[in-house]
ROLUMMAR-814401 format. One record per residue (C-alpha): residue number from 0; residue in one letter; chain; x, y, z. Coordinates in Angstrom, 2 decimals. Layout:
% residues N
<NUM "A" "A" <X Y Z>>
...
END
This chain:
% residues 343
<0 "X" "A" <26.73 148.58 132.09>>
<1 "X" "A" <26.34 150.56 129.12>>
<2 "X" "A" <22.45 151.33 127.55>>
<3 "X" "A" <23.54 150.04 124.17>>
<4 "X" "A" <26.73 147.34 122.39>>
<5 "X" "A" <28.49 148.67 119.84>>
<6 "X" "A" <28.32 145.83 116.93>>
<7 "X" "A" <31.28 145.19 114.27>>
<8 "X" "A" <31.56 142.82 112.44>>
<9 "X" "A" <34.59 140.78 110.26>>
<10 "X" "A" <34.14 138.94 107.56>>
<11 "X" "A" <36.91 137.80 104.72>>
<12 "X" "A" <36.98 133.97 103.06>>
<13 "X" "A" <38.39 131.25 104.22>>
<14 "X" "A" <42.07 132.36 105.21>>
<15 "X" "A" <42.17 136.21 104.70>>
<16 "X" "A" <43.55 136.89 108.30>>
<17 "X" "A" <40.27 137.66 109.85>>
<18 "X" "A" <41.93 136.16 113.48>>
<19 "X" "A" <44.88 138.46 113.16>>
<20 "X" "A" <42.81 141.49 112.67>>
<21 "X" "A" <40.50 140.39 115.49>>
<22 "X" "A" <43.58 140.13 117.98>>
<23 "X" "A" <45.04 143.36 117.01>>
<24 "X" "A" <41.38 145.00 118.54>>
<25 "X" "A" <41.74 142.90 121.41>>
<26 "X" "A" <44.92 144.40 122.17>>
<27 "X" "A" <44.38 147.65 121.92>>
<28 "X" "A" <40.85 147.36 123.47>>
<29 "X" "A" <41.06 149.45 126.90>>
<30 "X" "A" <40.91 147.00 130.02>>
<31 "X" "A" <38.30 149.10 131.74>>
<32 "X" "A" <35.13 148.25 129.26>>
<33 "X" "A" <33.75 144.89 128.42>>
<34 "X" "A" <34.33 143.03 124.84>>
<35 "X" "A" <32.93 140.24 123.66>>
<36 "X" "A" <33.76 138.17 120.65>>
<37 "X" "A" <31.27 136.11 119.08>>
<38 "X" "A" <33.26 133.36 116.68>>
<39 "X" "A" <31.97 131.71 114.14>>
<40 "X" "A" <33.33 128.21 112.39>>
<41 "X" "A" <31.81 126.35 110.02>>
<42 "X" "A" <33.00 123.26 110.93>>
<43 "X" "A" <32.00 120.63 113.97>>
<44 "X" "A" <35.94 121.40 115.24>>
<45 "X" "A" <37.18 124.65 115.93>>
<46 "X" "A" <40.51 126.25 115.67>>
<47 "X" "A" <40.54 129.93 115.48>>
<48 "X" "A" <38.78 130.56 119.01>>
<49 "X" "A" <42.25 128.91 119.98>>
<50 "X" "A" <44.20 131.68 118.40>>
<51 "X" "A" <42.78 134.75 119.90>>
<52 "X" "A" <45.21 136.39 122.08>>
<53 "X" "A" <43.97 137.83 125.38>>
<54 "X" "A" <43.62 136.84 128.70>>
<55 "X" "A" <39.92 136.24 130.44>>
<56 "X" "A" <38.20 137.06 127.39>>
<57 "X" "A" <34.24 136.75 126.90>>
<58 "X" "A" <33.98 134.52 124.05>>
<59 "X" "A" <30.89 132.77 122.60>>
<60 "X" "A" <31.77 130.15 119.73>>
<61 "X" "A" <29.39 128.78 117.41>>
<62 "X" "A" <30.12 125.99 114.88>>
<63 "X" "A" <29.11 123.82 112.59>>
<64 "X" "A" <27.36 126.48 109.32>>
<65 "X" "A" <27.30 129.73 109.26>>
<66 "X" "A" <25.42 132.01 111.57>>
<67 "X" "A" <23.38 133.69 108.86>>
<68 "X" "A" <22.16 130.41 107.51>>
<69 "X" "A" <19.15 128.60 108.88>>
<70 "X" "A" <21.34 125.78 110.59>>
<71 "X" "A" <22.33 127.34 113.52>>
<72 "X" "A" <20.58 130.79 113.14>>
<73 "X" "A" <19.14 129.74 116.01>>
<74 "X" "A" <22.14 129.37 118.33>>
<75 "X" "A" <22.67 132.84 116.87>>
<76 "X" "A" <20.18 134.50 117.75>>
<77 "X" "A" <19.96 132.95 121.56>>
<78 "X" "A" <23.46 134.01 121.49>>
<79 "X" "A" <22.85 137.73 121.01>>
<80 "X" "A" <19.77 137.40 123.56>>
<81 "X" "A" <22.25 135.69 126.22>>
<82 "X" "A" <24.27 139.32 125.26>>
<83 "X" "A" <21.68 141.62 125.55>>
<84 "X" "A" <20.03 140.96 128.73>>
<85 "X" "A" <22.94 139.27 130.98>>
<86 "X" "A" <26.52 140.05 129.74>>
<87 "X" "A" <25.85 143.92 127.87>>
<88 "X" "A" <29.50 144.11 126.60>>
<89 "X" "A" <30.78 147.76 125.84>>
<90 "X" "A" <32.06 146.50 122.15>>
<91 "X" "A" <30.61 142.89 120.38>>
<92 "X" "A" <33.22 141.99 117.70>>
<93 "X" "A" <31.28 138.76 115.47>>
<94 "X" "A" <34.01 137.13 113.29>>
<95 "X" "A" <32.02 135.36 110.85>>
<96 "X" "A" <33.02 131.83 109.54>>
<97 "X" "A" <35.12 132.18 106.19>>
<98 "X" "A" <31.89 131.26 103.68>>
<99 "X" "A" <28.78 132.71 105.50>>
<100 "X" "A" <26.75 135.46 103.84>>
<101 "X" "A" <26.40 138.10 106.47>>
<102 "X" "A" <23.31 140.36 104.70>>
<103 "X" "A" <21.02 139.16 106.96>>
<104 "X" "A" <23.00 140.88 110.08>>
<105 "X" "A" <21.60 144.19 110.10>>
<106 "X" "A" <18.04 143.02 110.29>>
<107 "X" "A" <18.56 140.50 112.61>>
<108 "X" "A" <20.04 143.06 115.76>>
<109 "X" "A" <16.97 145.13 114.90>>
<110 "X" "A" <14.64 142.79 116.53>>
<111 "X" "A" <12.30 143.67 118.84>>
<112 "X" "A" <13.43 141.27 121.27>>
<113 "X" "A" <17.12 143.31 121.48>>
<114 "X" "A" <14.98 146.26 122.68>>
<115 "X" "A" <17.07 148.32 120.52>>
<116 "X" "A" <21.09 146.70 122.40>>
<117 "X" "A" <22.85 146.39 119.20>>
<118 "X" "A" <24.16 149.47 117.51>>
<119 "X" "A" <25.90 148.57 114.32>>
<120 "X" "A" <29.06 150.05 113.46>>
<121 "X" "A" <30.88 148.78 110.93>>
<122 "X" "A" <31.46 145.65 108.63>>
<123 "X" "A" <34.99 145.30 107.67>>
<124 "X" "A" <35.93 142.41 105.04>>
<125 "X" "A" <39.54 141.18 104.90>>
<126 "X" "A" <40.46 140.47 101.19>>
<127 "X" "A" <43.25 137.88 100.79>>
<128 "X" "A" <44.90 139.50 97.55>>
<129 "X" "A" <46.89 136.31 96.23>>
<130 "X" "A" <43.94 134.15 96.37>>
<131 "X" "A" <40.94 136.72 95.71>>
<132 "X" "A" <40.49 135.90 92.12>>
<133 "X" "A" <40.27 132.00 92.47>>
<134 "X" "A" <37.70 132.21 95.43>>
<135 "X" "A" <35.46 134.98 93.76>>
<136 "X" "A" <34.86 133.59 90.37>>
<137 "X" "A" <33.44 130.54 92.23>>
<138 "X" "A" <31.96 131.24 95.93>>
<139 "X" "A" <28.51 133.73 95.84>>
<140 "X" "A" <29.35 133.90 99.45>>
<141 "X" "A" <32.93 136.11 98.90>>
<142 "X" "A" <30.59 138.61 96.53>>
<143 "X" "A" <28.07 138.74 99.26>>
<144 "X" "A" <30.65 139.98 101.83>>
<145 "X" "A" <32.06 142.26 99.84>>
<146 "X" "A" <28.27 143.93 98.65>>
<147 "X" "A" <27.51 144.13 102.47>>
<148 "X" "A" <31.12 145.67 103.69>>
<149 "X" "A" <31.79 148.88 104.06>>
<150 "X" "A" <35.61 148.67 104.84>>
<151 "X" "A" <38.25 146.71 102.60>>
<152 "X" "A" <41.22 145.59 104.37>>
<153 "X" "A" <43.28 144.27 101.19>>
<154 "X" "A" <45.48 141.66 103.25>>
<155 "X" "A" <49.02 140.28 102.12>>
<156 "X" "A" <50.14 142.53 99.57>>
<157 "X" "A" <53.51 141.35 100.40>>
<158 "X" "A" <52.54 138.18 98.22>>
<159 "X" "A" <50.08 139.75 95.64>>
<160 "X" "A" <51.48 142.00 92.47>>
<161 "X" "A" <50.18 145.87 92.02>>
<162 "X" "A" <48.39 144.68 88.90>>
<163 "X" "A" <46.36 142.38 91.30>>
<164 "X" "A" <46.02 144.56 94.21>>
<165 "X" "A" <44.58 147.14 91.84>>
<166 "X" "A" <42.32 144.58 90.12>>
<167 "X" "A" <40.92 143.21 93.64>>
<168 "X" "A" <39.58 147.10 93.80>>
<169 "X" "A" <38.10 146.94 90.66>>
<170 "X" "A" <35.83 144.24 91.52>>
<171 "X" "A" <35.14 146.22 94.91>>
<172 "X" "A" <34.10 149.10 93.20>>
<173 "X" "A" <31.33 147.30 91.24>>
<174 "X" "A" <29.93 147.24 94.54>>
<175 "X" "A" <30.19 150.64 96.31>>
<176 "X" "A" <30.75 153.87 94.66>>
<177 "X" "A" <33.17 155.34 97.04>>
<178 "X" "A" <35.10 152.44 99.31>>
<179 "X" "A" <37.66 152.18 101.83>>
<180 "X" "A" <40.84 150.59 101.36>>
<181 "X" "A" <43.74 149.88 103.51>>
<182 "X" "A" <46.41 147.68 101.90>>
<183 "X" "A" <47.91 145.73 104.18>>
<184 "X" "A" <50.45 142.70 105.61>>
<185 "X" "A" <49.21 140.82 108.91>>
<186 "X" "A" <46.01 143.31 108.33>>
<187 "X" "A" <47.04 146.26 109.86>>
<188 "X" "A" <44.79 149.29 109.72>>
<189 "X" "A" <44.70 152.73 112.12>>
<190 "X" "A" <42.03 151.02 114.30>>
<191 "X" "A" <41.46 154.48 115.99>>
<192 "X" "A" <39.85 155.72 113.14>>
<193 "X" "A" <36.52 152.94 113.74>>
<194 "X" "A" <37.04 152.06 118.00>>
<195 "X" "A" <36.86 154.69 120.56>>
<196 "X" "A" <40.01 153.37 122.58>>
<197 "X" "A" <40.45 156.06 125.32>>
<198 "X" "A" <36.58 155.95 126.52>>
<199 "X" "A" <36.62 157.38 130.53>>
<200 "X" "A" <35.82 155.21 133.31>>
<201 "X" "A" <33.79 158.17 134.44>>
<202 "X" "A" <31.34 157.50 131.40>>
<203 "X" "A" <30.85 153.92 132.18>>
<204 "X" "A" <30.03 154.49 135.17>>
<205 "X" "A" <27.10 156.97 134.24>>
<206 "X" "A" <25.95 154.28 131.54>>
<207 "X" "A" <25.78 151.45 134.69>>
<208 "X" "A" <23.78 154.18 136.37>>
<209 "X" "A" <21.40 154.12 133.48>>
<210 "X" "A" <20.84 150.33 133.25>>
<211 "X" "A" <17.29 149.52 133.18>>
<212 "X" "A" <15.46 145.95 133.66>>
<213 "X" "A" <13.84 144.05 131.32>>
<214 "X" "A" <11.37 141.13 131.54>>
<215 "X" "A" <13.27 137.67 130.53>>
<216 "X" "A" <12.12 135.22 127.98>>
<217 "X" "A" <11.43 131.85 129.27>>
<218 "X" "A" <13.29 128.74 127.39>>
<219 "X" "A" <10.05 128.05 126.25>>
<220 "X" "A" <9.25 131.46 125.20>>
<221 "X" "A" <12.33 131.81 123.55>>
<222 "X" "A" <11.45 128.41 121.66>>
<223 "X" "A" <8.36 129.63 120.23>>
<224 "X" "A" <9.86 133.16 119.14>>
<225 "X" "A" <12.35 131.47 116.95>>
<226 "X" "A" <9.98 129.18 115.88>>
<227 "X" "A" <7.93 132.37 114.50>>
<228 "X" "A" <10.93 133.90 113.27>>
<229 "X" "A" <12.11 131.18 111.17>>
<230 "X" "A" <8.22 130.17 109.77>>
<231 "X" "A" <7.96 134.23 109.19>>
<232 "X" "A" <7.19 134.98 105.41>>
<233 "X" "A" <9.42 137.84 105.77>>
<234 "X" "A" <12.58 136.17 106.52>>
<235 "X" "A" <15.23 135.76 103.88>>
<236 "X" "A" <17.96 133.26 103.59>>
<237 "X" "A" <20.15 133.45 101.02>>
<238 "X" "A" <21.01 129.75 99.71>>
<239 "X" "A" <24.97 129.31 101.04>>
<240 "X" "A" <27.81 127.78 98.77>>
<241 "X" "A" <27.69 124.20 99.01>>
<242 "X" "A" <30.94 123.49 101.08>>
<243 "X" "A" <31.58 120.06 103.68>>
<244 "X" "A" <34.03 120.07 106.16>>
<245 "X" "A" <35.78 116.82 106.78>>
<246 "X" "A" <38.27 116.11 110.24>>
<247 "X" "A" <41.23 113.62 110.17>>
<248 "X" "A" <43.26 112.89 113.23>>
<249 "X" "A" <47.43 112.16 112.57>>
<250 "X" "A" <48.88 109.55 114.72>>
<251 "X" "A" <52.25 110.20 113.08>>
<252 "X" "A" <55.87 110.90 114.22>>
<253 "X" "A" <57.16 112.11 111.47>>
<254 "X" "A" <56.32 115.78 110.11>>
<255 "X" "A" <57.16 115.42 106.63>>
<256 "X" "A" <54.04 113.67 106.68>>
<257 "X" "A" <51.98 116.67 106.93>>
<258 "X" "A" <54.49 118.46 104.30>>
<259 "X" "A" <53.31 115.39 101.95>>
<260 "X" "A" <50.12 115.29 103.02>>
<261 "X" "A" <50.08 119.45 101.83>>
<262 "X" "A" <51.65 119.10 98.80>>
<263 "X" "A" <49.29 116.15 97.53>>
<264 "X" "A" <46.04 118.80 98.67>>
<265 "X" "A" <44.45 119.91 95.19>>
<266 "X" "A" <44.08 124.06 95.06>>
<267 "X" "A" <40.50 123.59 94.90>>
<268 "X" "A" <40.54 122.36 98.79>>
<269 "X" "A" <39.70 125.81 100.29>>
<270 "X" "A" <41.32 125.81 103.22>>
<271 "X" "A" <42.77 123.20 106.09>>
<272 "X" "A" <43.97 124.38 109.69>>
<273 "X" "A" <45.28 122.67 112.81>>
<274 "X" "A" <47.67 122.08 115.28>>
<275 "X" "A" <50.52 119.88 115.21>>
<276 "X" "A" <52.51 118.48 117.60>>
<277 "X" "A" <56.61 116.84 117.19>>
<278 "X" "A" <58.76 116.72 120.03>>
<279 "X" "A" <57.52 119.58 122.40>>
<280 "X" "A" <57.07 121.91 119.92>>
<281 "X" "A" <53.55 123.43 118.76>>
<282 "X" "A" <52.84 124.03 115.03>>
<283 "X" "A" <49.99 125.54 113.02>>
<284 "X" "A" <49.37 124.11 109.61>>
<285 "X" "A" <47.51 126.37 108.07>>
<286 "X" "A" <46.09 125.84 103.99>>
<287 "X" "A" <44.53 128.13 101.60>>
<288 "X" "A" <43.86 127.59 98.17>>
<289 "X" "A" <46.92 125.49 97.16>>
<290 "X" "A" <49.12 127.41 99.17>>
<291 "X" "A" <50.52 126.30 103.05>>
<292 "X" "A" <52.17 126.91 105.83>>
<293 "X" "A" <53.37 124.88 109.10>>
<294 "X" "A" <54.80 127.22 111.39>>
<295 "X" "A" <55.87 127.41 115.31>>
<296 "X" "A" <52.86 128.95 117.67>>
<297 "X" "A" <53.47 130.11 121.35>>
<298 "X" "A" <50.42 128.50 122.53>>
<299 "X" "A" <49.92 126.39 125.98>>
<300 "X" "A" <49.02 123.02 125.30>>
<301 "X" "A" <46.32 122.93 127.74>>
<302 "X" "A" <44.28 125.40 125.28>>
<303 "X" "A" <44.57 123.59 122.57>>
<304 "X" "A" <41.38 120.90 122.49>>
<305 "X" "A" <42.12 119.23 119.34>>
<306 "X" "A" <45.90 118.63 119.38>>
<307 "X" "A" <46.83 116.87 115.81>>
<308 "X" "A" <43.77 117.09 114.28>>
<309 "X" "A" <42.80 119.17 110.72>>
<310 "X" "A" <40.13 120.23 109.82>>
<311 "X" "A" <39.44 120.75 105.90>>
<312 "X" "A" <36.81 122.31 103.84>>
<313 "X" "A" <36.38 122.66 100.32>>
<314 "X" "A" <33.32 121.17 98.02>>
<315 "X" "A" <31.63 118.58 98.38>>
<316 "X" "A" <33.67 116.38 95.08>>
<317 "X" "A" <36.99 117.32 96.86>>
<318 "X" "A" <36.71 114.52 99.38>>
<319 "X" "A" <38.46 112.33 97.82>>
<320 "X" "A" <41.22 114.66 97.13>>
<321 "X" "A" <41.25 114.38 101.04>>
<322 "X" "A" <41.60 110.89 101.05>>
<323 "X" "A" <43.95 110.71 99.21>>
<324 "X" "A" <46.28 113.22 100.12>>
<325 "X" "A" <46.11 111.94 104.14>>
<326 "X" "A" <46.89 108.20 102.60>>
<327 "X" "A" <50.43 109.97 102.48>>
<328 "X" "A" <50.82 109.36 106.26>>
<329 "X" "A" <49.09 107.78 109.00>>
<330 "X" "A" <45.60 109.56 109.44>>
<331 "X" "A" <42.02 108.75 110.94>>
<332 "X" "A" <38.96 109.94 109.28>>
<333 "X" "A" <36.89 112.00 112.21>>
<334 "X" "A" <34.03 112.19 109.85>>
<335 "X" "A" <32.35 114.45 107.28>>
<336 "X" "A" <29.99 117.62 108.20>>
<337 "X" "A" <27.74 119.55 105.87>>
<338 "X" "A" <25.84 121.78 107.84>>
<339 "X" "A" <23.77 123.44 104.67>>
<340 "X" "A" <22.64 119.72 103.65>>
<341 "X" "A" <20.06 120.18 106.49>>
<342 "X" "A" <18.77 123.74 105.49>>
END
């Protein structure tokens, strides 16, 4: 095992294509070394750990709020322990949930109880060009991601005019004085430029050699470090965007429900995702501000945990939007989550 994890991480809002740059990594990754993917959702029901492409993959999901928000920082940061002492992947890739505000990041694999595991590499933030504009004028969260990133992957350009694309860098540039930009479709970037893809299996096996012991936090141990951490003057939480995430189950036959359902969906619903099932075949809605999609996925069914169910997320007034748009068909309310009520 290697002395020290290489640390990237991908952030984007709600939509941007953050899963489809994550599984172009994962297939170019070589065999021979370890990744792990740590995946972040914001809601209580996930969807895009489904979508990851890849075969015996070490994946650790967390859901329900952001990682870098007090409601499950903990989970995050007994997460990365879990990491550094027992699994010690080559290459951690953290795809962070749509709306969290990943400043905090840096500090947090600096602590002491990483014994110096994590080396950070890069933070790249997937920009979704068409809807850019009417996310960033309202959501502190998008502004946060981009002040933290160093790498802008300007996604769908095929459906966003020059005069946007060239605005979207604009705004970027308020930010950083000299940024990268790749403009992209299905965000496509010359990943050999950030991952070392042709590492020897001769070097791994001289980092194994190296591996050293360390002495293992107890539950309880672990319990009263985070306890510390999070009563720590020092510690700084930025307050999130106030955002619910609300589940409804369809017990329909008919797809042009969901087609009605999507058309009745106000813009200001942020985004909506799941997957579908009519006669055999496996679709993925997918919704981002005002704009959908219900296409054909080449999933097995047995992966899929939540069969028919979306999951939607916007602010906390467009509920009833919700409502109302699934009384177009014949849907169950799963219930309503807002993980940064309890911060």
């Amino acid at each position: 095992m290697p002395d020290t994890t290489k640390v990237y991480l991908i952030t984007g809002f709600l939509g941007a294509g953050k899963t489809t740059f994550l599984n172009r990594i994962i297939n170019r990754f070589p065999k021979h070394k370890k990744l792990t993917l740590l995946v972040n959702e914001f809601g209580e029901i996930g969807v895009d750990g489904t979508l990851i492409e890849g075969e015996d993959l070490d994946i650790m999901e967390i859901s329900k709020g952001s990682i870098f928000c007090v409601c499950v920082k903990t989970d995050f940061i007994k997460g990365l322990y879990q990491l550094s002492t027992t699994v010690k992947p080559d290459v951690l890739l953290i795809e962070s949930t749509g709306v969290a505000n990943p400043s905090d990041l840096k500090r947090d694999l600096k602590l002491p109880i990483f014994d110096n595991r994590f080396n950070f590499m890069e933070q790249f933030c997937i920009i979704d060009a068409p809807h850019f504009f009417g996310a960033y004028e309202v959501y502190a969260s998008l502004e946060k991601q981009i002040a933290s990133s160093s790498v802008f992957i300007i996604n769908k350009i095929d459906t966003a005019s020059p005069e946007t694309i060239n605005a979207v860098k604009e705004v970027v540039k308020k930010f950083h004085p000299q940024p990268v930009f790749f403009e992209t479709t299905y965000a496509d970037i010359p990943l050999e430029s950030y991952f070392d893809f042709a590492t020897s299996v001769e070097q791994d096996a001289m980092d194994t050699a190296n591996d050293g012991k360390l002495k293992i936090l107890s539950d309880t141990e672990m319990d009263q470090y985070l306890d510390d951490l999070l009563d720590s003057p020092d510690l700084q939480l930025s307050p999130p965007d106030l955002l619910v995430s609300v589940a409804y189950k369809w017990n329909g036959q008919d797809i042009s429900q969901i087609k009605s359902m999507a058309d009745a969906l106000p813009a200001k619903v942020l985004r909506a995702k799941g997957f579908i099932q009519e006669n055999g075949r496996i679709l993925l809605f997918s919704f981002v501000l005002g704009d959908w999609t219900l296409q054909p996925v080449a999933i097995q069914r047995e992966r899929i945990q939540h069969m028919n169910i979306v999951v939607f997320i916007g602010p906390p007034d467009t509920t009833a939007d919700i409502e109302a748009a699934t009384e177009t068909g014949n849907w169950d309310n799963l219930g309503l989550y807002q993980p940064y009520s309890q911060s």
